[in-house]
FILUMTI-454090 format. One record per residue (C-alpha): x, y, z. Coordinates in steps of 0.1 Angstrom, whole numbers, plus 5000, padded with zeros to 4 digits. Each point is the difference from the previous one (the first is absolute). Layout:
REM residues N
X; Y; Z
...
//
This chain:
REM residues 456
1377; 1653; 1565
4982; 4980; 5024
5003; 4963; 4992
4964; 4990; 5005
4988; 5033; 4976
5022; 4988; 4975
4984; 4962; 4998
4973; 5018; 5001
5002; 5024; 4971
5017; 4974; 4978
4970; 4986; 4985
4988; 5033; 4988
5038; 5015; 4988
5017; 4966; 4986
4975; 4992; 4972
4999; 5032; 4984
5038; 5011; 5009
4985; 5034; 5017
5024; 4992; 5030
5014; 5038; 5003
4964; 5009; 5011
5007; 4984; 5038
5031; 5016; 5004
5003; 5033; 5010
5033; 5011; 4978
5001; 4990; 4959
4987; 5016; 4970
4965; 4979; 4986
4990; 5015; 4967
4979; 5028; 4994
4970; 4976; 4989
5001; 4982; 5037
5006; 5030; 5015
4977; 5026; 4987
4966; 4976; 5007
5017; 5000; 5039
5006; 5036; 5003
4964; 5006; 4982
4979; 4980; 5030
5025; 5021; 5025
4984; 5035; 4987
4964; 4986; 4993
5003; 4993; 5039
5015; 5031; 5011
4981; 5025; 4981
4972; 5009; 5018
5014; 4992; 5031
5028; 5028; 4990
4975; 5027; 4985
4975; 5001; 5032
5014; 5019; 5025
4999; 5027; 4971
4968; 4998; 4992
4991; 5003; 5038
5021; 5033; 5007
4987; 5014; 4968
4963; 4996; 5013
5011; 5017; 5038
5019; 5026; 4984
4981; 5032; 4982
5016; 5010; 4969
5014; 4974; 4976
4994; 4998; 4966
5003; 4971; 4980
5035; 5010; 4988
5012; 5002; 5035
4986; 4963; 5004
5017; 4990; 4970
5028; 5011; 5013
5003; 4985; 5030
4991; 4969; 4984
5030; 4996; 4980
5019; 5013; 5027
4990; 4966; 5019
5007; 4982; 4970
5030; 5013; 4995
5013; 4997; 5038
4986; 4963; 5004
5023; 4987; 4967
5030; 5018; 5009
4999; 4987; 5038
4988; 4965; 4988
5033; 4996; 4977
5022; 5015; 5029
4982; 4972; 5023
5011; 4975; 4974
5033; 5015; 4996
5012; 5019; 5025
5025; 5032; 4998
5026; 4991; 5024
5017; 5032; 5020
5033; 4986; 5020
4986; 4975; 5026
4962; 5012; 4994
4979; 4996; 4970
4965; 5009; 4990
4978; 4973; 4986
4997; 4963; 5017
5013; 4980; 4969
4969; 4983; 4999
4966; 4998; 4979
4981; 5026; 5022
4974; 5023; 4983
4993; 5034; 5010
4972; 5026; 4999
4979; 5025; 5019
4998; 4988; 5034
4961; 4995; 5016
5016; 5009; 5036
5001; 5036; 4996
4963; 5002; 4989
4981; 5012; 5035
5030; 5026; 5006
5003; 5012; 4968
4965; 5011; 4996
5005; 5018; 5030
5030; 5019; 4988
4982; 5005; 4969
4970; 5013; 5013
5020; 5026; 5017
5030; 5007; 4983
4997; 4987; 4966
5019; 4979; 4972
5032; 5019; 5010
4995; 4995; 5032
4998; 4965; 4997
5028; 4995; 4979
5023; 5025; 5024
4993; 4977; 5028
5007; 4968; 4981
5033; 5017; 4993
5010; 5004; 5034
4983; 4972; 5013
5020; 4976; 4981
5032; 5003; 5021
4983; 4986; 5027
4998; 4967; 4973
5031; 5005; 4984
5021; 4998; 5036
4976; 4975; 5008
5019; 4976; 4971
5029; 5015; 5004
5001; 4984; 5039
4983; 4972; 4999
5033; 4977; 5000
4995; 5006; 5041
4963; 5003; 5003
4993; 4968; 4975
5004; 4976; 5039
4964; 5019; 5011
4987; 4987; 4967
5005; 4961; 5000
4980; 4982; 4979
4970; 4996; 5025
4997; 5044; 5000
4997; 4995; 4958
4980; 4972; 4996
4974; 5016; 5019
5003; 5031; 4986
5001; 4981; 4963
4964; 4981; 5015
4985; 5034; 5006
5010; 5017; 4967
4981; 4967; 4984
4971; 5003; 5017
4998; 5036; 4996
5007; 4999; 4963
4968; 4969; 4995
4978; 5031; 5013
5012; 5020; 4970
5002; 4969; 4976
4964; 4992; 5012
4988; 5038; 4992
5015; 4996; 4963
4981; 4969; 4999
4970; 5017; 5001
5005; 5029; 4979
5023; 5023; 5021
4987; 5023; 5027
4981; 5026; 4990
4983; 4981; 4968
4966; 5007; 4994
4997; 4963; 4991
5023; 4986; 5029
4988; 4968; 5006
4979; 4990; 4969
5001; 4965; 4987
5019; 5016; 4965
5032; 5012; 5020
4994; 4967; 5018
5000; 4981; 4970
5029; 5020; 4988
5022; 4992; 5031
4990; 4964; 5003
5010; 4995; 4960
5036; 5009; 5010
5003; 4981; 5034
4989; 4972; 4979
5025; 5005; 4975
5030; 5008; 5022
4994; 4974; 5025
4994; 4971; 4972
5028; 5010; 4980
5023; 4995; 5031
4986; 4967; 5009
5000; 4980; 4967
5023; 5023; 4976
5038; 4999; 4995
5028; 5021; 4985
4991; 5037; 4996
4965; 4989; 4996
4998; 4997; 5037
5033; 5029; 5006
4970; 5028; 4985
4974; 4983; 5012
4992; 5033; 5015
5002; 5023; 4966
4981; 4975; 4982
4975; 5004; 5027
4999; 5035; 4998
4993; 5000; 4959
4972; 4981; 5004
4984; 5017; 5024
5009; 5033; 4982
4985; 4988; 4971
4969; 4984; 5020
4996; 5034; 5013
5002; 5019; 4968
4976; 4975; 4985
4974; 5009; 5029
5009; 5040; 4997
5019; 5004; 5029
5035; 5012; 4984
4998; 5043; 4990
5019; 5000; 4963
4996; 5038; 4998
5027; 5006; 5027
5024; 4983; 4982
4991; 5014; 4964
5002; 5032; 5017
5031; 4999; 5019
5039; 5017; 4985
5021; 4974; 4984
5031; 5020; 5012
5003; 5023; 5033
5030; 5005; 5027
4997; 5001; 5034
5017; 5030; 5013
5011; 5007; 5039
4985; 5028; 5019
4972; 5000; 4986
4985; 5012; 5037
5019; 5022; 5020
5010; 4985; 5031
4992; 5010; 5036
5007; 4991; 5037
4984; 4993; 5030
5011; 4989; 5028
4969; 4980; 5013
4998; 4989; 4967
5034; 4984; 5001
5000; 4989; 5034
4966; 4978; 4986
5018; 4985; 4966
5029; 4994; 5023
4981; 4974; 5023
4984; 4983; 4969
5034; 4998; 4981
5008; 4974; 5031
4970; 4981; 4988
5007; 4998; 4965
5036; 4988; 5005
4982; 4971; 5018
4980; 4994; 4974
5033; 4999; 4977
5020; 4977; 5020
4968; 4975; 5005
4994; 4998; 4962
5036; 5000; 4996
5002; 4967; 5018
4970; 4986; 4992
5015; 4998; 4971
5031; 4983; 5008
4979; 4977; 5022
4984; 4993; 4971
5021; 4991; 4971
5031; 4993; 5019
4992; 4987; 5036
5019; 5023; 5020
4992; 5036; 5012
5020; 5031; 4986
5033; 5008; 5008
5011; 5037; 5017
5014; 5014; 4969
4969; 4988; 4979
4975; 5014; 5029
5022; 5029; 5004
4999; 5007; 4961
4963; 4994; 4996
4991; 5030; 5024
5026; 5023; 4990
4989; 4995; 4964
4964; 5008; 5010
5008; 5030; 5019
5023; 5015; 4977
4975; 4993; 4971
4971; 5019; 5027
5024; 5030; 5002
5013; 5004; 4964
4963; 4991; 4987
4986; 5029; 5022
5023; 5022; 4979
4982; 4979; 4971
4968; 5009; 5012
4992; 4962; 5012
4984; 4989; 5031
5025; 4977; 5025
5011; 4964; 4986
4999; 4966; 5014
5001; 4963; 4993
4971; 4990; 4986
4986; 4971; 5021
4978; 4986; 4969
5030; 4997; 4977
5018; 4984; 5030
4973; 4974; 4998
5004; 4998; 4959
5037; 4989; 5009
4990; 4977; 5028
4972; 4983; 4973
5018; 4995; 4973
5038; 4998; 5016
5012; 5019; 4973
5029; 5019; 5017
5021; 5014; 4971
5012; 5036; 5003
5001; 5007; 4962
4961; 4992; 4998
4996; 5023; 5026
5018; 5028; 4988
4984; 4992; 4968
4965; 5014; 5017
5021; 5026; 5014
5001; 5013; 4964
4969; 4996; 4989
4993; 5026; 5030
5019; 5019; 4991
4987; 4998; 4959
4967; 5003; 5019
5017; 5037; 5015
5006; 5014; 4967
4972; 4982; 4976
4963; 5012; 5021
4985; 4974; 4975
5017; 4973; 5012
4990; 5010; 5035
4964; 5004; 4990
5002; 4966; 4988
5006; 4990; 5034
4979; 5019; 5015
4973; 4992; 4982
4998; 4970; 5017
4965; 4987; 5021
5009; 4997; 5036
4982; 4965; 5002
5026; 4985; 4970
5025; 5015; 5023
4982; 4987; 5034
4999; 4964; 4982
5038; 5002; 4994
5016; 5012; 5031
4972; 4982; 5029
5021; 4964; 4999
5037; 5023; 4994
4984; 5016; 5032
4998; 4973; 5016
5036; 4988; 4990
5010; 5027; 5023
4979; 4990; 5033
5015; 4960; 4994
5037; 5012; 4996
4992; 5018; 5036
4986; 4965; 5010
5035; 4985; 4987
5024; 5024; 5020
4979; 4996; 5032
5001; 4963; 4996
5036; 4998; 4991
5008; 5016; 5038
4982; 4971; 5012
4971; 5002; 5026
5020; 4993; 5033
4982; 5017; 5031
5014; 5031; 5000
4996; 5003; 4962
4962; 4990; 5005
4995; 5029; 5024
5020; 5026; 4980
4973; 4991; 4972
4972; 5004; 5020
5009; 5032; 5015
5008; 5013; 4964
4969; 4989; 4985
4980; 5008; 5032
5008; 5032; 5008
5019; 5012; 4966
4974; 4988; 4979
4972; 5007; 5021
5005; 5036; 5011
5015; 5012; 4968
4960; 4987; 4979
4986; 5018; 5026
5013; 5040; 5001
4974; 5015; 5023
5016; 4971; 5028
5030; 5024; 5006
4981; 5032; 4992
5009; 5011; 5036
5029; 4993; 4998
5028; 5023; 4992
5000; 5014; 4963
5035; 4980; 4997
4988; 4969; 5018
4969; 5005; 4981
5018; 5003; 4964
5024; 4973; 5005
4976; 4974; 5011
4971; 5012; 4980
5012; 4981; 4969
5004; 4963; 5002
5029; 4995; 4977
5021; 5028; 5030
4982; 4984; 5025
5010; 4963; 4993
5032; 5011; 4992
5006; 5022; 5037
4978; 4973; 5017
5022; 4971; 4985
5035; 5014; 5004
4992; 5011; 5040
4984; 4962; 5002
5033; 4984; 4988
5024; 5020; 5021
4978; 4994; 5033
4993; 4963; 4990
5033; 4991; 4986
4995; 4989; 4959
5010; 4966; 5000
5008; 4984; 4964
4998; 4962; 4994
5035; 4984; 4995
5017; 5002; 4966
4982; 5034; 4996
5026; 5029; 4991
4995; 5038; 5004
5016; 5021; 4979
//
């Protein structure tokens, strides 16, 4: 670990002996752990249940069981995938999983097309063109040893500075109440969101020991409580819900489509960027350095394997989750077992509804007051990798390029609009566009890292 981390962390790990928590192998006990792995799935919840709640309101047709269904199917997926990401399954000189604490669930990327292949071709549709989609992802990782040079730290930095930004929109919109509320905006969810803000960001300044290590759970209860007090939390749902029900594969038939495949393909590409920026962001992070191949390698062939298997599952495709990237960058708590021990509580969550209606009870401005700073975690780790490169000339000009034309034409879709539908696609999202825009900048510009910096 990173010299300067480690002087770093002492003060919080010495005094009370939770050293294991800053290292990425060890065992800590189930009592340090299970607080850890507890924040992990208070952050990821919603974020991971979303993208079914959208398709469910494009597509005609699906009961509440169906939803049910395909929300312990994300569940389920999202644990299994987050303990292979902690522990990978190693397969001759490949393996699936990065070896490192990343957290996975229902990726936001596929959104826009998937409510287009919904709207036409249904759940099964969907779920046959994540099938097929995936291989684009899954050769992706499986080759990146030779295409990791036209993604030097410069390429993910930006990309990690986009995913920030674009993730302190959503953190904003849970803030306020989540999109949609009737009462978006009012000074209650306000209130409610500023309470745990408060909480978090006080607890990390002045606390030590676990105190400060779940500042972010302890943030969350008392905002879940706040909110209850003020009527804001639904106890029926969870009163109501099963104690006990599996989730079973093929629940939806699958179908296929070629345009539909052809459009989960492209986005696949974006998602494995998201993967490998969060991946290193939070290597950056916790240990100073960014990822190695096998770890970036293992990261996306753990997500697409877990988008293909889980569309057998019924789930919607994986990815790293950028907000419990920033929970690791926050709190430096890099230990695989806590990690895999949110994994399992997925997975509880899979075959317990109650548990997940627990969860999903949840406000969305506790959950906005939570992840906004982890959020921003995310944008400053971008910040670090860029910085790291140095800001020669040529590096200087790369940036501005990246952010000028990347970042520009991708918040502003109708730009390309006349462009070709390809052209159009790729550069009409600014996480591709930075990405295409940054990687084309550094081979015409020549990527030029400061001395003593060392590419993996």
């Amino acid at each position: 670990m990173n010299s300067s981390i480690t002087q770093a962390d002492s003060s919080i790990t010495q005094p009370d002996g939770n050293e294991l928590l800053y290292q990425l192998d060890g065992r800590p006990s189930l009592a340090l752990a299970l607080p850890i792995g507890l924040q992990h799935v208070f952050a990821m919840f919603t974020g991971n249940l979303a993208p079914i709640l959208i398709l469910s309101g494009v597509v005609g047709g699906l009961s509440a069981g169906d939803r049910l269904v395909m929300i312990q199917c994300a569940m389920l997926m999202a644990g299994l995938m987050t303990i292979l990401q902690a522990y990978p399954l190693k397969l001759g000189k490949y393996r699936i999983g990065a070896g490192l604490p990343v957290v996975m669930g229902t990726s936001f990327a596929f959104v826009p097309t998937m409510k287009t292949v919904g709207a036409a071709y249904g759940v099964g549709g969907v779920l046959g063109a994540a099938l097929l989609g995936g291989f684009v992802e899954l050769f992706f990782g499986i080759f990146i040893r030779p295409l990791k040079r036209f993604f030097p730290p410069l390429v993910i930095g930006s990309v990690l500075v986009t995913i920030g930004i674009s993730l302190l929109t959503i953190g904003a919109n849970y803030f306020a109440g989540g999109v949609g509320a009737k009462d978006f905006g009012s000074w209650q969810n306000l209130l409610v969101g500023f309470v745990v803000f408060a909480v978090i960001t006080l607890l990390n300044r002045f606390a030590k020991g676990m105190l400060k290590t779940v500042a972010i759970l302890i943030g969350i209860a008392v905002g879940y409580a706040l909110a209850a007090v003020m009527g804001k939390v639904d106890f029926s749902i969870i009163a109501a819900a099963p104690w006990v029900d599996l989730p079973v594969p093929f629940h939806f038939s699958l179908t296929f489509h070629t345009d539909a495949i052809v459009s989960f393909a492209a986005v696949y590409i974006i998602v494995a960027l998201e993967t490998m920026g969060n991946t290193a962001g939070i290597t950056m992070a916790t240990m100073g350095r960014d990822t190695t191949p096998e770890e970036t390698s293992g990261s996306i062939v753990a997500a697409a394997v877990g988008a293909q298997v889980g569309a057998l599952f019924n789930s919607l495709p994986m990815a790293a989750f950028g907000q419990n990237a920033g929970i690791v960058s926050m709190t430096r708590v890099i230990n695989r077992y806590c990690i895999a021990t949110a994994g399992v509580i997925m997975v509880l969550a899979a075959f317990c509804p109650k548990i997940g209606t627990v969860f999903s009870s949840l406000p969305a401005s506790v959950l906005g007051g939570a992840v906004i700073t982890v959020f921003a975690m995310i944008f400053l780790n971008g910040i670090k990798m860029i910085a790291k490169e140095g800001f020669c000339e040529a590096n200087c000009l790369i940036i501005a390029v990246t952010f000028g034309l990347g970042y520009g034409l991708g918040t502003v879709p109708a730009a390309t609009s006349g462009l070709s539908p390809v052209v159009h696609f790729l550069l009409g999202e600014p996480i591709t566009a930075v990405c295409i825009v940054s990687v084309l900048a550094c081979l015409l510009f020549g990527n030029k890292p400061q001395p003593g910096v060392s590419h993996h």
